[in-house]
mmCIF file as gemmi writes it, N, C-alpha and C atoms, coordinates in Angstrom:
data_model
loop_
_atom_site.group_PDB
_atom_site.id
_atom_site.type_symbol
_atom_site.label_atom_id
_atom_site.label_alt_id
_atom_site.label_comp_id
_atom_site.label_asym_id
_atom_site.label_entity_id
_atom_site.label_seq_id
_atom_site.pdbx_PDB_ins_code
_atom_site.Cartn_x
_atom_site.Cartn_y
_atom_site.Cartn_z
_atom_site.occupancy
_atom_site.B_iso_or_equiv
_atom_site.pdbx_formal_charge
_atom_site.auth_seq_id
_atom_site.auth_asym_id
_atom_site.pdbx_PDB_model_num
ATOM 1 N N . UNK Axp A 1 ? 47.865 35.853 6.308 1 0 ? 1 A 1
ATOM 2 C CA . UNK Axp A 1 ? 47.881 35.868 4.879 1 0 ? 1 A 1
ATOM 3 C C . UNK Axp A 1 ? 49.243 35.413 4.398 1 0 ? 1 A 1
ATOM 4 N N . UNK Axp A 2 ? 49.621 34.301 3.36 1 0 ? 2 A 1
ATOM 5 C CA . UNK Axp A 2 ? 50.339 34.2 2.444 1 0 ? 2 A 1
ATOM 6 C C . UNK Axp A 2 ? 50.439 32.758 2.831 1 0 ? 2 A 1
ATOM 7 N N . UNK Axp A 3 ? 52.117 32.064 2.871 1 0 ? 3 A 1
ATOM 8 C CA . UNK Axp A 3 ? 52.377 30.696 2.679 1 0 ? 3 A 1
ATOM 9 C C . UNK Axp A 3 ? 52.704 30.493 4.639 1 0 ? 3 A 1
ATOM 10 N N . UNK Axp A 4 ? 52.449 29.25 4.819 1 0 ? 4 A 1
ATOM 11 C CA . UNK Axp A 4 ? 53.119 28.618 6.175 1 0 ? 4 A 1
ATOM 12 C C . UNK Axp A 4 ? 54.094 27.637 5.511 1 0 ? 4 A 1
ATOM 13 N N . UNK Axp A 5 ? 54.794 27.147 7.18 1 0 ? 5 A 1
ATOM 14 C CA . UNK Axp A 5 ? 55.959 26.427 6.72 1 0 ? 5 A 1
ATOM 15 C C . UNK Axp A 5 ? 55.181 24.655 5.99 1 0 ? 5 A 1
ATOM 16 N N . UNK Axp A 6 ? 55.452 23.884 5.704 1 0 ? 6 A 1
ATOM 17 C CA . UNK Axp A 6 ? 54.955 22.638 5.468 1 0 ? 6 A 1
ATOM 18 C C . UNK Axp A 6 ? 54.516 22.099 6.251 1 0 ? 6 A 1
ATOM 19 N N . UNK Axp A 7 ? 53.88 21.286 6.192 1 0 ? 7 A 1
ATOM 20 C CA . UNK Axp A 7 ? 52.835 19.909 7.463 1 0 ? 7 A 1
ATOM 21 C C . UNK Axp A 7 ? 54.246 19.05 7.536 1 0 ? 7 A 1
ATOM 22 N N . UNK Axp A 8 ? 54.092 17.982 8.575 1 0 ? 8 A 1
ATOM 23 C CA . UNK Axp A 8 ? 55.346 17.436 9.086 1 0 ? 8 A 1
ATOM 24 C C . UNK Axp A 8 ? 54.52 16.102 7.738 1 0 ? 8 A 1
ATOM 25 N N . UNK Axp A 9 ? 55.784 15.267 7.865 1 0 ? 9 A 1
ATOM 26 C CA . UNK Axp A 9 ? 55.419 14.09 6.668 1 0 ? 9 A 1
ATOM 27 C C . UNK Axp A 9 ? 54.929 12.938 7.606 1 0 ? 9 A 1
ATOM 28 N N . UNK Axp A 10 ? 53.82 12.615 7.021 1 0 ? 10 A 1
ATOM 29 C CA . UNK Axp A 10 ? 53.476 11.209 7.308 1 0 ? 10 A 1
ATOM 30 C C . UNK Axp A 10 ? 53.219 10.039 6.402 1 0 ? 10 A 1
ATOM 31 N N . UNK Axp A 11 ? 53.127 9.005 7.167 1 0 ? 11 A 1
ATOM 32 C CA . UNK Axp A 11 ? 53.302 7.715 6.525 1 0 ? 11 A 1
ATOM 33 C C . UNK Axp A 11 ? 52.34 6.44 7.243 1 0 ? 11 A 1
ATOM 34 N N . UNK Axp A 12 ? 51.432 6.102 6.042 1 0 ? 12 A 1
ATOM 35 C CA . UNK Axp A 12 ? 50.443 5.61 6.489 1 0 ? 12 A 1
ATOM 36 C C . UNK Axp A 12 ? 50.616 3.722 5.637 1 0 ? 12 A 1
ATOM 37 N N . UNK Axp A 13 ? 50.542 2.965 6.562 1 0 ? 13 A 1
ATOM 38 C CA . UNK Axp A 13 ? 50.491 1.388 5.935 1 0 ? 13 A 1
ATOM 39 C C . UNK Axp A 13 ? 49.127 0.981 5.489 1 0 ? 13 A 1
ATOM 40 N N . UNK Axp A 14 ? 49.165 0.738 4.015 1 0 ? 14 A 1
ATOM 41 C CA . UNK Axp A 14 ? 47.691 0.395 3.748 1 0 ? 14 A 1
ATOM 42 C C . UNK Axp A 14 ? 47.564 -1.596 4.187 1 0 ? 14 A 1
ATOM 43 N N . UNK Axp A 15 ? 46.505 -1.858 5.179 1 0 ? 15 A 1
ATOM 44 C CA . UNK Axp A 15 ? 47.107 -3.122 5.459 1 0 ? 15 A 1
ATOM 45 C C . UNK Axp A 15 ? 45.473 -3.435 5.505 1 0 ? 15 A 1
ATOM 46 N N . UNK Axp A 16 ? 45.16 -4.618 5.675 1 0 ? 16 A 1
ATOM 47 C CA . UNK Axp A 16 ? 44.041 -5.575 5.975 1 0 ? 16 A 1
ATOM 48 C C . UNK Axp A 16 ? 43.88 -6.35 7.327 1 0 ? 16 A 1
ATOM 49 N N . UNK Axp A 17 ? 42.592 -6.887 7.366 1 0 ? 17 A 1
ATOM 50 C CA . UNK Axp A 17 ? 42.625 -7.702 8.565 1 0 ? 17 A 1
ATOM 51 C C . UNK Axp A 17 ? 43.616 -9.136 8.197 1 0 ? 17 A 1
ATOM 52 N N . UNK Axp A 18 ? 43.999 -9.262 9.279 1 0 ? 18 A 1
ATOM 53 C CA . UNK Axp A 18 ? 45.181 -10.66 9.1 1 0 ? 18 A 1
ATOM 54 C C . UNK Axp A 18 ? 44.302 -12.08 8.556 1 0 ? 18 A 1
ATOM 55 N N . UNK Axp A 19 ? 45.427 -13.308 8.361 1 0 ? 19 A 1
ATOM 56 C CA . UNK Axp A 19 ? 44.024 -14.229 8.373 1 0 ? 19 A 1
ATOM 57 C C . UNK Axp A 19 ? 44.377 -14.793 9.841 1 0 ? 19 A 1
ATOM 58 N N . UNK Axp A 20 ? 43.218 -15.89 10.042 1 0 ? 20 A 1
ATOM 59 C CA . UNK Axp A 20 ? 43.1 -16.152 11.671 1 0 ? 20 A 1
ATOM 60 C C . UNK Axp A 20 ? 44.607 -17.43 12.091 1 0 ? 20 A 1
ATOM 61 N N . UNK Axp A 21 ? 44.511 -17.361 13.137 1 0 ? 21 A 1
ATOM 62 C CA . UNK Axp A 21 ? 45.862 -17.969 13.081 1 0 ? 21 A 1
ATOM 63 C C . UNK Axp A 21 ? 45.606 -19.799 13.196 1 0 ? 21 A 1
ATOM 64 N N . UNK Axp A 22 ? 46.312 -20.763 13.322 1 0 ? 22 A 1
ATOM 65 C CA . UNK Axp A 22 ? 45.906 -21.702 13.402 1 0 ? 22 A 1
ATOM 66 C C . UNK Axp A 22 ? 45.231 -22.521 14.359 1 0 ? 22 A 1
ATOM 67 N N . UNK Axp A 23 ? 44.896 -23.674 14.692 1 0 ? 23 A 1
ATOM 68 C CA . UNK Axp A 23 ? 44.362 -23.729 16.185 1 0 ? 23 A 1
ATOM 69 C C . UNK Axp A 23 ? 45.478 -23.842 17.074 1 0 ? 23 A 1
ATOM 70 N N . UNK Axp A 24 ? 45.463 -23.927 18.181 1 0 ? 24 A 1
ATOM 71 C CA . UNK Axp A 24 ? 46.052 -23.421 19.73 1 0 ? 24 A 1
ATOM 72 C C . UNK Axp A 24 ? 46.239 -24.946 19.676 1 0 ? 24 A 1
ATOM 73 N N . UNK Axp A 25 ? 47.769 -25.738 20.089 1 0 ? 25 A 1
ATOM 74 C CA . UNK Axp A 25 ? 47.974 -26.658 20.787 1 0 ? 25 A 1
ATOM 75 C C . UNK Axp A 25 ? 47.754 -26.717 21.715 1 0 ? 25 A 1
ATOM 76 N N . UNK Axp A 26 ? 47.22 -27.406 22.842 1 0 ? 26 A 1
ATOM 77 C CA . UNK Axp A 26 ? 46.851 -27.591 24.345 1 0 ? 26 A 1
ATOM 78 C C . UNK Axp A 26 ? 48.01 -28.606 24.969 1 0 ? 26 A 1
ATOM 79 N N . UNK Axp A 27 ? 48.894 -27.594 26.302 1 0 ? 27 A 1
ATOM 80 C CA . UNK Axp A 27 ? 50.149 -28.744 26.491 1 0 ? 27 A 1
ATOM 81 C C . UNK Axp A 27 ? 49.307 -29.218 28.281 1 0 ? 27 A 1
ATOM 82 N N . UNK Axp A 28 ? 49.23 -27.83 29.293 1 0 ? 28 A 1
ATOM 83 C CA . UNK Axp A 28 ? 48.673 -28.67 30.032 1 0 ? 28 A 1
ATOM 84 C C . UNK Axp A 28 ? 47.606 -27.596 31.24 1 0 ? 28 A 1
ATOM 85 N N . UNK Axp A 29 ? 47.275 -27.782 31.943 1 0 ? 29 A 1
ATOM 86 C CA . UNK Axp A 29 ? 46.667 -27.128 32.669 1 0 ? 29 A 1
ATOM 87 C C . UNK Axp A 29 ? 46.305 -27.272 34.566 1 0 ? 29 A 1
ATOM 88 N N . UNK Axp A 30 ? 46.469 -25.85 35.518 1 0 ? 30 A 1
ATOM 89 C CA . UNK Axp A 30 ? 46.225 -25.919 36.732 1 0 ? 30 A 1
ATOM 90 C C . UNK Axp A 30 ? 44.742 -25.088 36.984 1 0 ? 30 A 1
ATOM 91 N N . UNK Axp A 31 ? 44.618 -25.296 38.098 1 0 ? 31 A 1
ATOM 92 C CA . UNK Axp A 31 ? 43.28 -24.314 38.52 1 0 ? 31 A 1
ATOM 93 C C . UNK Axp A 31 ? 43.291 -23.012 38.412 1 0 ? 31 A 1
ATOM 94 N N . UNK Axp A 32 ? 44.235 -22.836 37.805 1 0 ? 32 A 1
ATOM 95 C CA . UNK Axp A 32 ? 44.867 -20.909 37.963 1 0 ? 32 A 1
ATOM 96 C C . UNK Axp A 32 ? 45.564 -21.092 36.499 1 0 ? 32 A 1
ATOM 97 N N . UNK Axp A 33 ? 45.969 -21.729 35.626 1 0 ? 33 A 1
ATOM 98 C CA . UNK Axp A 33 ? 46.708 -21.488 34.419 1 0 ? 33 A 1
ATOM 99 C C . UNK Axp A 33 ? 46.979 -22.495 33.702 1 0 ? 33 A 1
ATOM 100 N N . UNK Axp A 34 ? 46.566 -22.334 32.212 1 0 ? 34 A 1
ATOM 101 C CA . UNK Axp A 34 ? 47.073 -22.978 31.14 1 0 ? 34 A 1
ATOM 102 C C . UNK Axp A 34 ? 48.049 -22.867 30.101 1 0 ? 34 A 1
ATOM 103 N N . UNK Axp A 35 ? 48.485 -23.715 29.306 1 0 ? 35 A 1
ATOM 104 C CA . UNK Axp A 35 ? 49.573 -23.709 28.441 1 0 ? 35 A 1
ATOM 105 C C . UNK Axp A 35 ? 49.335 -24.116 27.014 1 0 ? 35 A 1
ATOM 106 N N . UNK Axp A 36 ? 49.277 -23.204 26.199 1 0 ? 36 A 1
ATOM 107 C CA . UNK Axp A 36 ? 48.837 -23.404 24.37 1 0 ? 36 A 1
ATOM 108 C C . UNK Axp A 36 ? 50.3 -22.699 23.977 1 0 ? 36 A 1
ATOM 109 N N . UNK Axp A 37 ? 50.35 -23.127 22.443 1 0 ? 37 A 1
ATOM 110 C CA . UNK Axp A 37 ? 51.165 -22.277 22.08 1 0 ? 37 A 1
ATOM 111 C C . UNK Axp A 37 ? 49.627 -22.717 20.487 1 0 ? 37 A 1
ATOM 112 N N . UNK Axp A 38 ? 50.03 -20.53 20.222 1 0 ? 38 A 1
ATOM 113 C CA . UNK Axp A 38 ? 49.284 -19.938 19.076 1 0 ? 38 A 1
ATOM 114 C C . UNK Axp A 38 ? 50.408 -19.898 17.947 1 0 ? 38 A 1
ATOM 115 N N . UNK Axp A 39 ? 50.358 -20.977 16.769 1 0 ? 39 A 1
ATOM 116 C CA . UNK Axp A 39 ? 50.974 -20.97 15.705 1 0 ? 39 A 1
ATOM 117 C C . UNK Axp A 39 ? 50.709 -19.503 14.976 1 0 ? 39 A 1
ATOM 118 N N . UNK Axp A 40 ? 51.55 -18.799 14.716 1 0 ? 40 A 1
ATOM 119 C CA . UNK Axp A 40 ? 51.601 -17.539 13.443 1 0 ? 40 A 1
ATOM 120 C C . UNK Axp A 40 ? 50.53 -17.631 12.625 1 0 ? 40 A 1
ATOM 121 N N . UNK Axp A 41 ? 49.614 -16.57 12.41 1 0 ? 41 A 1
ATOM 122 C CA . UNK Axp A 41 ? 48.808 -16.37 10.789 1 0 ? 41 A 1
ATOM 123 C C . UNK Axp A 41 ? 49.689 -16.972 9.696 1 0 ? 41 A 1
ATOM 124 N N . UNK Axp A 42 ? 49.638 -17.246 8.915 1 0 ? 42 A 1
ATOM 125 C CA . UNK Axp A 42 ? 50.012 -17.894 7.615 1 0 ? 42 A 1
ATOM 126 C C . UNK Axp A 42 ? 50.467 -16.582 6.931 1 0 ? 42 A 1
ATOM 127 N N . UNK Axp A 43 ? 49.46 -15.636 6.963 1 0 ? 43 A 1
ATOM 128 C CA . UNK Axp A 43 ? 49.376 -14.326 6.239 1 0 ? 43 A 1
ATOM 129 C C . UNK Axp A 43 ? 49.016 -13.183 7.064 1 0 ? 43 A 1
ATOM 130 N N . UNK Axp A 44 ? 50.211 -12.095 7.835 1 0 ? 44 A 1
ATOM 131 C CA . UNK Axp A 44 ? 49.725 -10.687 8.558 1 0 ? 44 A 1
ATOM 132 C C . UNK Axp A 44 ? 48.594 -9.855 7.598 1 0 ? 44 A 1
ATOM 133 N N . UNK Axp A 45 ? 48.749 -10.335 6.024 1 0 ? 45 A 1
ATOM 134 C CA . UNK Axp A 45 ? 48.253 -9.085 5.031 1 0 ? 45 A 1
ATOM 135 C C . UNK Axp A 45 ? 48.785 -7.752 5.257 1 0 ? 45 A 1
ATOM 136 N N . UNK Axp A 46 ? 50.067 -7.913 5.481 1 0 ? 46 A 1
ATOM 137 C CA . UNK Axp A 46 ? 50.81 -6.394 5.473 1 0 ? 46 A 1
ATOM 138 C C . UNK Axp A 46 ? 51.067 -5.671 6.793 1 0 ? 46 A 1
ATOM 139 N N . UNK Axp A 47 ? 50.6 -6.29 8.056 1 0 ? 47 A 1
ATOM 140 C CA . UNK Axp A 47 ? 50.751 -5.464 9.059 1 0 ? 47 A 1
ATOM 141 C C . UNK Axp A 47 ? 51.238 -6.125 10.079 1 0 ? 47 A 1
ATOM 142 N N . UNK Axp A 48 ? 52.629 -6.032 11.236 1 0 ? 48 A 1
ATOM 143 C CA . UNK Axp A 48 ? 52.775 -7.116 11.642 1 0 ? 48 A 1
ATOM 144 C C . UNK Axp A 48 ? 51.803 -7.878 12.904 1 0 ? 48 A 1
ATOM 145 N N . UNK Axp A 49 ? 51.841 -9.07 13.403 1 0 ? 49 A 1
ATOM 146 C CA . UNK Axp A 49 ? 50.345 -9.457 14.772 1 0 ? 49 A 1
ATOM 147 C C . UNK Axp A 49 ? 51.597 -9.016 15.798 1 0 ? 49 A 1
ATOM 148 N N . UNK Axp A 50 ? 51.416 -8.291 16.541 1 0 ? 50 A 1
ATOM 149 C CA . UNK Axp A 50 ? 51.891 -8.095 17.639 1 0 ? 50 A 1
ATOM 150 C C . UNK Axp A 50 ? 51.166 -8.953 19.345 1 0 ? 50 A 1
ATOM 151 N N . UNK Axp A 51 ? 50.406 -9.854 18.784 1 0 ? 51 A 1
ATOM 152 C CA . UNK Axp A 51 ? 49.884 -10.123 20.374 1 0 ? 51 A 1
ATOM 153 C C . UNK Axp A 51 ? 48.196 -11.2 19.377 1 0 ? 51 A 1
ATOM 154 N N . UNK Axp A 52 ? 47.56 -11.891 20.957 1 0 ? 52 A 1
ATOM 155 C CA . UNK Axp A 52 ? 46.839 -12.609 20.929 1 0 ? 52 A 1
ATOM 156 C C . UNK Axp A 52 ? 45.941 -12.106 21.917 1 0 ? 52 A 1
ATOM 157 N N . UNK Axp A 53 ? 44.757 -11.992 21.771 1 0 ? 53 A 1
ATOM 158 C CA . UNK Axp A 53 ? 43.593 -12.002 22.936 1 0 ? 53 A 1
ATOM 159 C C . UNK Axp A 53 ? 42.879 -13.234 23.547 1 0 ? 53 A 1
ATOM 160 N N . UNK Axp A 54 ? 42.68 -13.732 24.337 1 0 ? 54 A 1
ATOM 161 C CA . UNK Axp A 54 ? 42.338 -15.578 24.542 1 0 ? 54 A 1
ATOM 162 C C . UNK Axp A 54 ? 41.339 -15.05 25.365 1 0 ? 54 A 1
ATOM 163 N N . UNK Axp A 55 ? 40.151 -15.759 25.235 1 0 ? 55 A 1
ATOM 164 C CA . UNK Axp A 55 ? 39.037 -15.567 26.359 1 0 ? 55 A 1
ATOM 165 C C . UNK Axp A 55 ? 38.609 -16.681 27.287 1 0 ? 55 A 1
ATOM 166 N N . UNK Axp A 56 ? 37.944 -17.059 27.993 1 0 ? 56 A 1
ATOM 167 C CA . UNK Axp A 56 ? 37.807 -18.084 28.907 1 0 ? 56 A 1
ATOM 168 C C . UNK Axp A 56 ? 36.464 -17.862 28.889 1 0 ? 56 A 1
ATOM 169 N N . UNK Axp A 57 ? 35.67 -19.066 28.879 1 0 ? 57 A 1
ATOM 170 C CA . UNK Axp A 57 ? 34.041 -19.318 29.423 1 0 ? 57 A 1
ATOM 171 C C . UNK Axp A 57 ? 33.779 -19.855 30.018 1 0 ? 57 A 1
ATOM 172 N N . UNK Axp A 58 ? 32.781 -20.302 31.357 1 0 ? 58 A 1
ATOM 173 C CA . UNK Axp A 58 ? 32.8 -21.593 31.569 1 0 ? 58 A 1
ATOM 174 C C . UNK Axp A 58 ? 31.741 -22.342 31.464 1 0 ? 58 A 1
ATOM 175 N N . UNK Axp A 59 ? 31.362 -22.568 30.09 1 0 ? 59 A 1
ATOM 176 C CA . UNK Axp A 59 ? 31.107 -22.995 29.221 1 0 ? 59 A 1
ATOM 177 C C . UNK Axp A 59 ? 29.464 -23.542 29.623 1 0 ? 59 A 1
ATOM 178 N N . UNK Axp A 60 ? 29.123 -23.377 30.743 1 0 ? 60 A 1
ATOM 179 C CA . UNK Axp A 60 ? 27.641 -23.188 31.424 1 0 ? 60 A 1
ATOM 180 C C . UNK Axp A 60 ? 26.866 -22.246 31.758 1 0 ? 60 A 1
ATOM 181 N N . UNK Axp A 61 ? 27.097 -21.043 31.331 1 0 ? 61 A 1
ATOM 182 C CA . UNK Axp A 61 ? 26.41 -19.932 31.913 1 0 ? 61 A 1
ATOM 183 C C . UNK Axp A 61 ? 25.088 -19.968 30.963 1 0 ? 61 A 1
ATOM 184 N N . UNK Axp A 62 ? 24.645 -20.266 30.578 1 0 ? 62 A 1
ATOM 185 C CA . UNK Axp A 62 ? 23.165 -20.41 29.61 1 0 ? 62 A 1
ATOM 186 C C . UNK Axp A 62 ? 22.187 -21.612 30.217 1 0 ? 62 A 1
ATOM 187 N N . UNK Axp A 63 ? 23.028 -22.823 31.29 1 0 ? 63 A 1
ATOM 188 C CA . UNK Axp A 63 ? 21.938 -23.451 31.747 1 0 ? 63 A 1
ATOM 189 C C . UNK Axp A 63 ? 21.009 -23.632 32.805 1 0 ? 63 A 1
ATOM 190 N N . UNK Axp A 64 ? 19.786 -23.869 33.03 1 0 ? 64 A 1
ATOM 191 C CA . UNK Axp A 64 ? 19.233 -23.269 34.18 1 0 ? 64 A 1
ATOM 192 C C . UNK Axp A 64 ? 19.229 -24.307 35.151 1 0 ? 64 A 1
């Protein structure tokens, strides 16, 4: 019964999804690794991009 001490303070960024970034230059490529460089979003919308996810397909798996 009565008062507790305060909640600790927090701080919350109201932010959005970023916009997408530009396309990927292609410099060159081995059987094991390639080389792009990912130009910056234009716009984070408030939050900073810390990183890129890149996926690989090979680009036949649907034919029979």
């Amino acid at each position: 019964m009565g008062w507790s001490d305060y909640s600790p303070v927090a701080y919350v960024r109201a932010a959005t999804k970023p916009q997408a970034p530009l396309q990927p230059t292609y410099y060159a490529s081995t059987g094991v690794a390639f080389t792009v460089t990912i130009p910056r979003s234009e716009n984070d919308m408030g939050s900073p991009i810390t990183g890129y996810k890149i996926y690989c397909d090979a680009g036949d798996d649907f034919n029979s």
